[in-house]
GUGU-251126 format. One record per residue: residue number from 1; residue in one letter; x, y, z of N, C-alpha, C, O in turn. Coordinates in nm, 4 decimals. Example, Ala and Ser with C-alpha at 12.3 -4.5 7.8 and 13.67 -1.06 7.14 Angstrom:
REM GUGU-251126
<r nr="1" rest="a" n_X="1.3190" n_Y="-0.5690" n_Z="0.7800" ca_X="1.2300" ca_Y="-0.4500" ca_Z="0.7800" c_X="1.3200" c_Y="-0.3300" c_Z="0.7800" o_X="1.4236" o_Y="-0.3319" o_Z="0.8465"/>
<r nr="2" rest="s" n_X="1.2850" n_Y="-0.2250" n_Z="0.7080" ca_X="1.3670" ca_Y="-0.1060" ca_Z="0.7140" c_X="1.2900" c_Y="0.0030" c_Z="0.7870" o_X="1.3409" o_Y="0.1138" o_Z="0.8039"/>
//
This chain:
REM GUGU-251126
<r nr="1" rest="x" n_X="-3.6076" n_Y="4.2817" n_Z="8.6024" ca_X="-3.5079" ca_Y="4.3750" ca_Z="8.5604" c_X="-3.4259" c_Y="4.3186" c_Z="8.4445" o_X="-3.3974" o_Y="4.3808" o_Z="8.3422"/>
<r nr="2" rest="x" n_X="-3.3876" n_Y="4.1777" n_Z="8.4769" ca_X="-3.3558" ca_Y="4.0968" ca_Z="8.3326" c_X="-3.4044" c_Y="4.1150" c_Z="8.2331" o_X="-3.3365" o_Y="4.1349" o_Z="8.1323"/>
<r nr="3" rest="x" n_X="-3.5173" n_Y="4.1138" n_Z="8.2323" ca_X="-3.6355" ca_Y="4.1042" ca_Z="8.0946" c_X="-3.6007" c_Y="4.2679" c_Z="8.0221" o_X="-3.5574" o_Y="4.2896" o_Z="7.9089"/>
<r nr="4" rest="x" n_X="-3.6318" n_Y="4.3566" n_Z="8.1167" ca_X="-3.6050" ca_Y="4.5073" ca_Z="8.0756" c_X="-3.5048" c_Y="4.5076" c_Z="8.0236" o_X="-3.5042" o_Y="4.6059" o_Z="7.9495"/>
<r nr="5" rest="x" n_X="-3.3911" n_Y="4.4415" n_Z="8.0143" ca_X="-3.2742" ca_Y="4.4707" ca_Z="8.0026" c_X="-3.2578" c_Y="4.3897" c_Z="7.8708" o_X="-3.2030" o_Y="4.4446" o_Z="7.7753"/>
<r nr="6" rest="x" n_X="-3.3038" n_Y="4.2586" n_Z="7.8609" ca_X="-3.2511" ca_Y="4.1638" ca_Z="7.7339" c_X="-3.3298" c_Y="4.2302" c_Z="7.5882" o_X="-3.2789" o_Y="4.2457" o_Z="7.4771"/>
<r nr="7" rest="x" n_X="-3.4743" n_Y="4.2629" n_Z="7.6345" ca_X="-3.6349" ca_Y="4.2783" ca_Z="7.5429" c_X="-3.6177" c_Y="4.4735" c_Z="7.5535" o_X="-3.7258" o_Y="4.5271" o_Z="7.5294"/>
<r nr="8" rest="x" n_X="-3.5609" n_Y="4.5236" n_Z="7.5687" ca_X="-3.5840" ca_Y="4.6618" ca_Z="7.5892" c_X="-3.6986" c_Y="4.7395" c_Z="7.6489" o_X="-3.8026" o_Y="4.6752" o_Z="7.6632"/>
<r nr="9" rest="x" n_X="-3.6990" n_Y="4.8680" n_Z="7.6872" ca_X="-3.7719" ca_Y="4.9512" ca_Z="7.7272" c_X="-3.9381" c_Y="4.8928" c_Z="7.6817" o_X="-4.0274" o_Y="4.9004" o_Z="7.7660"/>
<r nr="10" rest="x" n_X="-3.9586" n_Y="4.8516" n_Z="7.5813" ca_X="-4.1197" ca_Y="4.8183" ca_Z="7.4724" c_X="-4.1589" c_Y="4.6650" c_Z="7.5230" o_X="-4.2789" o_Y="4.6458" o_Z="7.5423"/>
<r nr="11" rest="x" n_X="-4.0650" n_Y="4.5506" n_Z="7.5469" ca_X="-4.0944" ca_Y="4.4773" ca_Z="7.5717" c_X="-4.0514" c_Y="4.3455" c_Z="7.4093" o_X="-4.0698" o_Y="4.2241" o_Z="7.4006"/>
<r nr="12" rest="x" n_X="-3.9926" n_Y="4.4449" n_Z="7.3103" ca_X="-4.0177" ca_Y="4.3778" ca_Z="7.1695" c_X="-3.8447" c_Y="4.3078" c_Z="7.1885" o_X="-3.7476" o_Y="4.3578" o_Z="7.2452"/>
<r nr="13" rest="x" n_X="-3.8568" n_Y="4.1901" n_Z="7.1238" ca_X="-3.7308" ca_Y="4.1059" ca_Z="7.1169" c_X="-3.6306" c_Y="4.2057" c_Z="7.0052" o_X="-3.6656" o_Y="4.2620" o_Z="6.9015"/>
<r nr="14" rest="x" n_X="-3.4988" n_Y="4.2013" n_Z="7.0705" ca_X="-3.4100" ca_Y="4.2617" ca_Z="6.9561" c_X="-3.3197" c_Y="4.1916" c_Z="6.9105" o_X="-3.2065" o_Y="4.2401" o_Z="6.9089"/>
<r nr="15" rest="x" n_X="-3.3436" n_Y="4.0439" n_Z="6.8549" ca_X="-3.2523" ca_Y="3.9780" ca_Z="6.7833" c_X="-3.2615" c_Y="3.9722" c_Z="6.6506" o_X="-3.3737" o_Y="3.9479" o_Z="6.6061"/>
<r nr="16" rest="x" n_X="-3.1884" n_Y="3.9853" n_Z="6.5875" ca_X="-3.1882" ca_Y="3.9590" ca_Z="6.4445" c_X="-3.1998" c_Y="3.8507" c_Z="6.3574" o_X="-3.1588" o_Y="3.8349" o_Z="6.2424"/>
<r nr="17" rest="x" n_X="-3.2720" n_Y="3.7685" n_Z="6.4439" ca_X="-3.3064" ca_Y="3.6073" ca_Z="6.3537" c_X="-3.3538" c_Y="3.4849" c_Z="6.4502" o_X="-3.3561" o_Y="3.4774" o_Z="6.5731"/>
<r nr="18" rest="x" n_X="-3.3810" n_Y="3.4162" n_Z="6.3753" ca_X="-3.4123" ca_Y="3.2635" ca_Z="6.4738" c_X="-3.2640" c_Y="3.2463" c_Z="6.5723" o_X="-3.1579" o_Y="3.3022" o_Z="6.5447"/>
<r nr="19" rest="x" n_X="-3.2807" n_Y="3.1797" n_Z="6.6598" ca_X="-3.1580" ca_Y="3.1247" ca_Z="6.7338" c_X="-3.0944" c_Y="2.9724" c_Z="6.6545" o_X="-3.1570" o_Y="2.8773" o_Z="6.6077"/>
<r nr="20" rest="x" n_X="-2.9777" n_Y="2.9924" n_Z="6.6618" ca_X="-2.9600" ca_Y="2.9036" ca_Z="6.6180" c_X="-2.9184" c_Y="2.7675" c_Z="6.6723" o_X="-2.8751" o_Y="2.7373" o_Z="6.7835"/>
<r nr="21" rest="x" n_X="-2.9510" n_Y="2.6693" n_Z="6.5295" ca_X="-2.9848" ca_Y="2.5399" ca_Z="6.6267" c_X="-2.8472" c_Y="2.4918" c_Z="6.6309" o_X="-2.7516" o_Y="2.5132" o_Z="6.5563"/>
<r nr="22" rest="x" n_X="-2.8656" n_Y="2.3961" n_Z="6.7746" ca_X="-2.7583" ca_Y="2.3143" ca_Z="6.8080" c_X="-2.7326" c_Y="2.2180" c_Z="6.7252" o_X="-2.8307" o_Y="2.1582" o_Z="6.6812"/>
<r nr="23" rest="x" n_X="-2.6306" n_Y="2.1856" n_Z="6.6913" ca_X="-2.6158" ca_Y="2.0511" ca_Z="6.6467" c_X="-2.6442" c_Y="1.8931" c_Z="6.6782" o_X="-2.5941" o_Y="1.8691" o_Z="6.7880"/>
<r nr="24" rest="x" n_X="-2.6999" n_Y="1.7872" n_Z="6.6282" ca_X="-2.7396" ca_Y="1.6848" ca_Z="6.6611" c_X="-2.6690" c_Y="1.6021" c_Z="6.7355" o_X="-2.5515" o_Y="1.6254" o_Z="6.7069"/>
<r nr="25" rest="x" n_X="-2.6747" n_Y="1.5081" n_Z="6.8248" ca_X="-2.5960" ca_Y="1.4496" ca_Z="6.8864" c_X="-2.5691" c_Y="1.2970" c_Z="6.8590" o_X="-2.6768" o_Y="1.2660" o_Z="6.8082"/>
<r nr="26" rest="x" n_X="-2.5296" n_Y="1.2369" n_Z="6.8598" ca_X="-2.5193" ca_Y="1.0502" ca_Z="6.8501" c_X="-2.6440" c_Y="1.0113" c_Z="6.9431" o_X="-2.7428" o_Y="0.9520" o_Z="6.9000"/>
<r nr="27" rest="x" n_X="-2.6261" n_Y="1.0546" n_Z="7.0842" ca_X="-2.7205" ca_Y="1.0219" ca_Z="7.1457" c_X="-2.8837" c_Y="1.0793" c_Z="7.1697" o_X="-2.9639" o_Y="1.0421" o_Z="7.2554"/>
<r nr="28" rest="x" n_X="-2.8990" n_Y="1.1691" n_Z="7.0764" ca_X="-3.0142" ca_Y="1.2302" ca_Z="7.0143" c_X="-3.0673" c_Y="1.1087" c_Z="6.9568" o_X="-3.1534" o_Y="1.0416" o_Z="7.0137"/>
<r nr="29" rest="x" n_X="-3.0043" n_Y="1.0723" n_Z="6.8162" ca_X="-2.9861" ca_Y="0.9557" ca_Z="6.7577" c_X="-3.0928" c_Y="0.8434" c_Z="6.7845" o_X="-3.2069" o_Y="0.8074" o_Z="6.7557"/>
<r nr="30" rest="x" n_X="-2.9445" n_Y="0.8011" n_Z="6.8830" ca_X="-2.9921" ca_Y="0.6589" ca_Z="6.9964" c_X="-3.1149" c_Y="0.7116" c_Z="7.0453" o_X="-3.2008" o_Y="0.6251" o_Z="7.0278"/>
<r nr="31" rest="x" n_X="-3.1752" n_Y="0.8375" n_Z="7.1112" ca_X="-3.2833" ca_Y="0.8100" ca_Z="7.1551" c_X="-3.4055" c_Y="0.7801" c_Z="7.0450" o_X="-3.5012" o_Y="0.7053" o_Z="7.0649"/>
<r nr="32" rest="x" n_X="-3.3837" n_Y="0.8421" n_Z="6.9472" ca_X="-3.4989" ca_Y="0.8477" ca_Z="6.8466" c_X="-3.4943" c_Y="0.7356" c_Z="6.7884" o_X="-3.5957" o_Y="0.7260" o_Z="6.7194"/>
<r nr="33" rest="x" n_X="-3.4174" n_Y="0.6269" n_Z="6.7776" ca_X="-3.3790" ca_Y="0.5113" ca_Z="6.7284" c_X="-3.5022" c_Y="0.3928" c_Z="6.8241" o_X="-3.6002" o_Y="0.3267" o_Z="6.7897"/>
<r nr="34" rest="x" n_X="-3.4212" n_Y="0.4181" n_Z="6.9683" ca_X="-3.5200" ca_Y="0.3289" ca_Z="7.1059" c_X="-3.6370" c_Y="0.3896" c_Z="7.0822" o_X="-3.7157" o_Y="0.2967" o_Z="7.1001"/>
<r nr="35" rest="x" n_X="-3.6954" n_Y="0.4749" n_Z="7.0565" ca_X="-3.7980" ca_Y="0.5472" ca_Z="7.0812" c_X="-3.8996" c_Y="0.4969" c_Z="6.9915" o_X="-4.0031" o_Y="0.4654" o_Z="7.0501"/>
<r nr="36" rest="x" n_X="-3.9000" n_Y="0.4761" n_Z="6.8349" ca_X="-3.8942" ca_Y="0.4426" ca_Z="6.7344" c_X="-3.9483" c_Y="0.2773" c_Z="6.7730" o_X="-4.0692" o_Y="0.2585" o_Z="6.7862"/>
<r nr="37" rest="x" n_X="-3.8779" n_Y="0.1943" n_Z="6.7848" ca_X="-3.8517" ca_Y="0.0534" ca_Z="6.8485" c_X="-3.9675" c_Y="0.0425" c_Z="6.9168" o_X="-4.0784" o_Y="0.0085" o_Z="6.8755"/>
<r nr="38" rest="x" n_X="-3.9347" n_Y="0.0723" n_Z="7.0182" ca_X="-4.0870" ca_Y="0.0516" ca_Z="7.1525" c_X="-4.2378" c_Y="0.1161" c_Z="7.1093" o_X="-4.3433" o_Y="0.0536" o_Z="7.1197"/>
<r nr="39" rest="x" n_X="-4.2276" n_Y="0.2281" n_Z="7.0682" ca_X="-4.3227" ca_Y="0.2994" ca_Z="7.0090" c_X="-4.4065" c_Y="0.1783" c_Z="6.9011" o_X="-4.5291" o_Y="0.1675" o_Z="6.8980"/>
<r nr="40" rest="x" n_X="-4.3347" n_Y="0.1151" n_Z="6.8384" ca_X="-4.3440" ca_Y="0.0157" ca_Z="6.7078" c_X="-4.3828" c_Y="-0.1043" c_Z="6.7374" o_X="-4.4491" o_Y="-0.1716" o_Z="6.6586"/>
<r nr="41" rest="x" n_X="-4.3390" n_Y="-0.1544" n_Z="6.8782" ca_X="-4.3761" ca_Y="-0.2614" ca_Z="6.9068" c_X="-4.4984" c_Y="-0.2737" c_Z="7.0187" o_X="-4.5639" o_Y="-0.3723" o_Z="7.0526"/>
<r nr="42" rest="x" n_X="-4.5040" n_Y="-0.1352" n_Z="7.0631" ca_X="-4.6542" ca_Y="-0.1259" ca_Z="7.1514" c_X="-4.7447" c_Y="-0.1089" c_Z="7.0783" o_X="-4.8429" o_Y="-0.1785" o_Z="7.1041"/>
<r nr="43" rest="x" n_X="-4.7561" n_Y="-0.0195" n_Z="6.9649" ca_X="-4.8757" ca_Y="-0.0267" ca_Z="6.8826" c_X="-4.8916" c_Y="-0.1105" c_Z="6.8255" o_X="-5.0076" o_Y="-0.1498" o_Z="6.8376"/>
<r nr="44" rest="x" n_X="-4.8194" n_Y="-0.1826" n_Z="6.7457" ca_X="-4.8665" ca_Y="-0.3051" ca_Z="6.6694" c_X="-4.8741" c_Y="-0.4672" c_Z="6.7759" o_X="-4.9509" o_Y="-0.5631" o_Z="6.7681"/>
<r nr="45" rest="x" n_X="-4.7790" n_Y="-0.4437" n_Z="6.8526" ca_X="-4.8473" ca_Y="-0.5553" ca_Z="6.9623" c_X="-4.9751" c_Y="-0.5359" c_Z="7.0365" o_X="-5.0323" o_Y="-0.6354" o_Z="7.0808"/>
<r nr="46" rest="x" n_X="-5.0443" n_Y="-0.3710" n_Z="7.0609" ca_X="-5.1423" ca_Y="-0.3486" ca_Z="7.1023" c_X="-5.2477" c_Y="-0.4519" c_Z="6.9884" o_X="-5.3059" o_Y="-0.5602" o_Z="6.9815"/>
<r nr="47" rest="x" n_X="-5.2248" n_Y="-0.3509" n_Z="6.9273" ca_X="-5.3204" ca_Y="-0.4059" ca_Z="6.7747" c_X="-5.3571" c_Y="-0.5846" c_Z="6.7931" o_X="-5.4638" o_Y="-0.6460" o_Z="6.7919"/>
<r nr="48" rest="x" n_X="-5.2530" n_Y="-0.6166" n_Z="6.8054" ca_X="-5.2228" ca_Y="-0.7992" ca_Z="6.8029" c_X="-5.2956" c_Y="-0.8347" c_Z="6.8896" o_X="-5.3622" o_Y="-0.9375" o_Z="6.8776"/>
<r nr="49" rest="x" n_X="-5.3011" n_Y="-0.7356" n_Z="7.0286" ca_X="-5.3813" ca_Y="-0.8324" ca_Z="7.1548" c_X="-5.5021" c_Y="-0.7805" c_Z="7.1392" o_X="-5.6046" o_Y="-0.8476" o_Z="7.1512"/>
<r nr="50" rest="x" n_X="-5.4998" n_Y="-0.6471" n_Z="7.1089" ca_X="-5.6634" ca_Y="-0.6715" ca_Z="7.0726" c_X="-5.7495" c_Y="-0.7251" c_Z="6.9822" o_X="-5.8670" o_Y="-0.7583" o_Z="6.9979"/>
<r nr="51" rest="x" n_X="-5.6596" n_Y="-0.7321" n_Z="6.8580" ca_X="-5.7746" ca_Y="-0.8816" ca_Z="6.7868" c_X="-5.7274" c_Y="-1.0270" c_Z="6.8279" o_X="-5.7825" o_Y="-1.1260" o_Z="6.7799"/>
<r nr="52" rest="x" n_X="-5.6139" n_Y="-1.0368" n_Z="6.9267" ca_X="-5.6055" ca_Y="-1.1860" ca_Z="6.9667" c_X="-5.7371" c_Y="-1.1874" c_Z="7.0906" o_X="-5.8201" o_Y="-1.2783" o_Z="7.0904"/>
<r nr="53" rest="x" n_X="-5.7397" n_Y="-1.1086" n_Z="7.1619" ca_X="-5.8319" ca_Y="-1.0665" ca_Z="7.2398" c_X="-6.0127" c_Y="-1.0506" c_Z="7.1911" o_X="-6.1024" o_Y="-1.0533" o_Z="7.2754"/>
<r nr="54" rest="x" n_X="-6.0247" n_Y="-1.0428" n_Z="7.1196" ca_X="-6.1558" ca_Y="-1.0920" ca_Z="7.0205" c_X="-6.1698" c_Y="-1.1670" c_Z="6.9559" o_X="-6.2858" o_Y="-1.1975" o_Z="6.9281"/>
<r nr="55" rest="x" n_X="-6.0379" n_Y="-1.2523" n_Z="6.8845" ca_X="-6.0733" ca_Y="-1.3611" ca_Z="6.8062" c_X="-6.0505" c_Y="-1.5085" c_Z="6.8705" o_X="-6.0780" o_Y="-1.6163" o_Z="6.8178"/>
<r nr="56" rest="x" n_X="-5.9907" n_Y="-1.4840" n_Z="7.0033" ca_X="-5.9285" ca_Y="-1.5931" ca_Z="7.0244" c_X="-5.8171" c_Y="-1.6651" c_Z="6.9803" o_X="-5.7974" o_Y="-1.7851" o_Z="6.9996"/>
<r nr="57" rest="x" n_X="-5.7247" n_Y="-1.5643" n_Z="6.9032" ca_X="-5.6236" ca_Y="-1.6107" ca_Z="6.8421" c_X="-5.4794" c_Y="-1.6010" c_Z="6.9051" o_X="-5.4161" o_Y="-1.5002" o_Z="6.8740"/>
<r nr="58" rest="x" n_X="-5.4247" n_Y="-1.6824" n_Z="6.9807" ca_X="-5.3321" ca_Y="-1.6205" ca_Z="7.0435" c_X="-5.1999" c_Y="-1.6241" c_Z="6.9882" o_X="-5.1190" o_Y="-1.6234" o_Z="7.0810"/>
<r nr="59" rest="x" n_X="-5.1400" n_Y="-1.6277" n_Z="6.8688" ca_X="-5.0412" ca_Y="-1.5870" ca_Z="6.8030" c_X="-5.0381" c_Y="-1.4606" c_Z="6.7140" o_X="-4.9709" o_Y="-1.4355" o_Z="6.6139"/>
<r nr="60" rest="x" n_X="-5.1565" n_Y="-1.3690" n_Z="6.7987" ca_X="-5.1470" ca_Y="-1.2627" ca_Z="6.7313" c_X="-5.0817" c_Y="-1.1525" c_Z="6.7959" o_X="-5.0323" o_Y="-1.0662" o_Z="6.7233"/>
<r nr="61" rest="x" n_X="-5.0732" n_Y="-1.1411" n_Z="6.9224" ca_X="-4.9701" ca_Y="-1.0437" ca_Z="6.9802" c_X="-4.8443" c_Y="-1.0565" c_Z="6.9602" o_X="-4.7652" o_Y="-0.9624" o_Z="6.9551"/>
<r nr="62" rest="x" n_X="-4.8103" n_Y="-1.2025" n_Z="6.9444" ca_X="-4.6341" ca_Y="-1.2233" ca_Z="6.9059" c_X="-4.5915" c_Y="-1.1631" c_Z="6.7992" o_X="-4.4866" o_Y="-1.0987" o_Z="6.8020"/>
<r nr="63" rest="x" n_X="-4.6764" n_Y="-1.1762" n_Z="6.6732" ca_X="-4.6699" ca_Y="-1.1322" ca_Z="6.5726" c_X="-4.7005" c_Y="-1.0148" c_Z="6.5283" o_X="-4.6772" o_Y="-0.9754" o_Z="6.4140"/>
<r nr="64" rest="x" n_X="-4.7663" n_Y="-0.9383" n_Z="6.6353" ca_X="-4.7726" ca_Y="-0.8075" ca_Z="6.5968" c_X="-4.6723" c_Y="-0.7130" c_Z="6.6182" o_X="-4.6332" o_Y="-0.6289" o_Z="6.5372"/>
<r nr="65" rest="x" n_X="-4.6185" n_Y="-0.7388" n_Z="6.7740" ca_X="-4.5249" ca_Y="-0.6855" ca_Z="6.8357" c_X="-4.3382" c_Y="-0.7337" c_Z="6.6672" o_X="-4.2515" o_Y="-0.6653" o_Z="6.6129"/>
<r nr="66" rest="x" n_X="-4.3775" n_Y="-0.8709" n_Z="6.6638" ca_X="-4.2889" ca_Y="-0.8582" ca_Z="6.5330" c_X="-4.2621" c_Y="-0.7858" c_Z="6.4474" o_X="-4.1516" o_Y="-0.7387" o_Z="6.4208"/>
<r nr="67" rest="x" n_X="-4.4098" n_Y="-0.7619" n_Z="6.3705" ca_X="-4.4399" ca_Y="-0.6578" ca_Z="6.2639" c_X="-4.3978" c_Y="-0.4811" c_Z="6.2996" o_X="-4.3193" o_Y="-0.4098" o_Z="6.2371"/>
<r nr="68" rest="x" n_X="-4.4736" n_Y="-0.4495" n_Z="6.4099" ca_X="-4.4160" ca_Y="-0.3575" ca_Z="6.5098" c_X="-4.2597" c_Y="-0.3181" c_Z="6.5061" o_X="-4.2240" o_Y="-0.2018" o_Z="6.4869"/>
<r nr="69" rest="x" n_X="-4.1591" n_Y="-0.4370" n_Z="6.5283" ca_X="-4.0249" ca_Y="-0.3959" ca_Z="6.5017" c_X="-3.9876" c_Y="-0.3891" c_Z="6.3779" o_X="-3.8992" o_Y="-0.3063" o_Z="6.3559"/>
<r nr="70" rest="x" n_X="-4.0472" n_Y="-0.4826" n_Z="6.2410" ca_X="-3.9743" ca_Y="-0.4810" ca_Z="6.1158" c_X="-4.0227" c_Y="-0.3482" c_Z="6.0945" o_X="-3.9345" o_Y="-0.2635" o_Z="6.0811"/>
<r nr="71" rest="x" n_X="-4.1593" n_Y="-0.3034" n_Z="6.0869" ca_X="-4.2132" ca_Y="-0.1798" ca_Z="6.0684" c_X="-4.1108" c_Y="-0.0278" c_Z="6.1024" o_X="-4.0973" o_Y="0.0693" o_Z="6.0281"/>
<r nr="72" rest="x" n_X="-4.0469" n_Y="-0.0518" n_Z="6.2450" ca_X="-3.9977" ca_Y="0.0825" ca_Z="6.2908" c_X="-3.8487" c_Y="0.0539" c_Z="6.2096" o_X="-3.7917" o_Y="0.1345" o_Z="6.1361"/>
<r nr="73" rest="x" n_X="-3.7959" n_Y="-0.1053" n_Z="6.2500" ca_X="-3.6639" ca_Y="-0.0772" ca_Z="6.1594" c_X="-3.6715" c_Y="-0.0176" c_Z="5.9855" o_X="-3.5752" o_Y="0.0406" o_Z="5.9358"/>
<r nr="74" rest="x" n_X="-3.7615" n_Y="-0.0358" n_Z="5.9316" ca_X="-3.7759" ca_Y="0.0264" ca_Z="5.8183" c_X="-3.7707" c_Y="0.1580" c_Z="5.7884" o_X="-3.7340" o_Y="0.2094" o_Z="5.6827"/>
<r nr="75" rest="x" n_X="-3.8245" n_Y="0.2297" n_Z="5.9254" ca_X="-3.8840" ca_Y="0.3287" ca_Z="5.8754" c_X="-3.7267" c_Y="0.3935" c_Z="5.9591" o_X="-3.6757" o_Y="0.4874" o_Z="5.8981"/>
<r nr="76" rest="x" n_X="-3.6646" n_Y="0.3558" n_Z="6.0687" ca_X="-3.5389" ca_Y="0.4037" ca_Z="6.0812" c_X="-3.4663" c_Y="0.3895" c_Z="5.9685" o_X="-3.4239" o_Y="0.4976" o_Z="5.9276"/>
<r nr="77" rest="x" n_X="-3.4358" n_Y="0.2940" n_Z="5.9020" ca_X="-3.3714" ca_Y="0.3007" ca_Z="5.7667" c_X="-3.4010" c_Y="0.4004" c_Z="5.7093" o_X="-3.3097" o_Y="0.4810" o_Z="5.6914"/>
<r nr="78" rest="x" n_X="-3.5134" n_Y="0.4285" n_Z="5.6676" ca_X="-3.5618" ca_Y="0.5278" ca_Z="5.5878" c_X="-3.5457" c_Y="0.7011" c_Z="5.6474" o_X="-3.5359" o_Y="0.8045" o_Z="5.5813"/>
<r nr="79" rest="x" n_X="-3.5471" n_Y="0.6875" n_Z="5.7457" ca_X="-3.5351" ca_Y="0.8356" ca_Z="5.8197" c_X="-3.3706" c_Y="0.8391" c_Z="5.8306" o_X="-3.3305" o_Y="0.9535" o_Z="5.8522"/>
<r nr="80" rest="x" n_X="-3.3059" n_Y="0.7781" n_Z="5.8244" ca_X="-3.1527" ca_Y="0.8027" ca_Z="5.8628" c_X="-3.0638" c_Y="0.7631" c_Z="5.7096" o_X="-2.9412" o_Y="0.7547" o_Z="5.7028"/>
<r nr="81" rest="x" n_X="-3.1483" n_Y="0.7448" n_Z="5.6078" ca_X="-3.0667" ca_Y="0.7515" ca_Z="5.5145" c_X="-3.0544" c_Y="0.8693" c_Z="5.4131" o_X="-2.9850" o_Y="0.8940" o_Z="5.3144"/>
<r nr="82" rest="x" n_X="-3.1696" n_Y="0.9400" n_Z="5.4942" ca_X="-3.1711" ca_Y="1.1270" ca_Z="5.4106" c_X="-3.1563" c_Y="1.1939" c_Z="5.4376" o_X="-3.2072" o_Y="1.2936" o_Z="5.3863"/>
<r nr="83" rest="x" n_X="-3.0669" n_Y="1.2023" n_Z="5.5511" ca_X="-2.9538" ca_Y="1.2741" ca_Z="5.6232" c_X="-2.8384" c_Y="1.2192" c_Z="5.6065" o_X="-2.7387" o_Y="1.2679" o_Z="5.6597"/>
//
């Protein structure tokens, strides 16, 4: 009976535009920031153990998981300075 009532008799939406968006939060932010971080340091530490894991090299996960963070802090720099 809701639906009938919001969408009319046809079923067709009667708003006059996109909804509009909420505004961003700090802690939006912070999550996309952590998110960013871990995301950065699992793939490129993945990366690390799997060719430390074939080559026998075992200073390659430390260093990937490294690369992994300079990598995401960069690219947070870069995403939060064009806004």
């Amino acid at each position: 009976m809701l639906r009938a009532a919001r969408h009319g008799a046809a079923g067709v939406s009667r708003s006059a535009g996109p909804a509009p968006e909420e505004p961003r939060s700090n802690a939006d932010d912070g999550w996309r920031i952590f998110g960013s971080m871990i995301a950065g340091m699992a793939l490129y530490g993945g990366i690390g153990w799997l060719i430390d894991h074939w080559t026998g090299i075992s200073i390659l996960f430390p260093l990937g998981m490294l690369f992994g963070v300079v990598v995401s802090v960069i690219g947070i720099i870069v995403r939060f300075s064009r806004s």
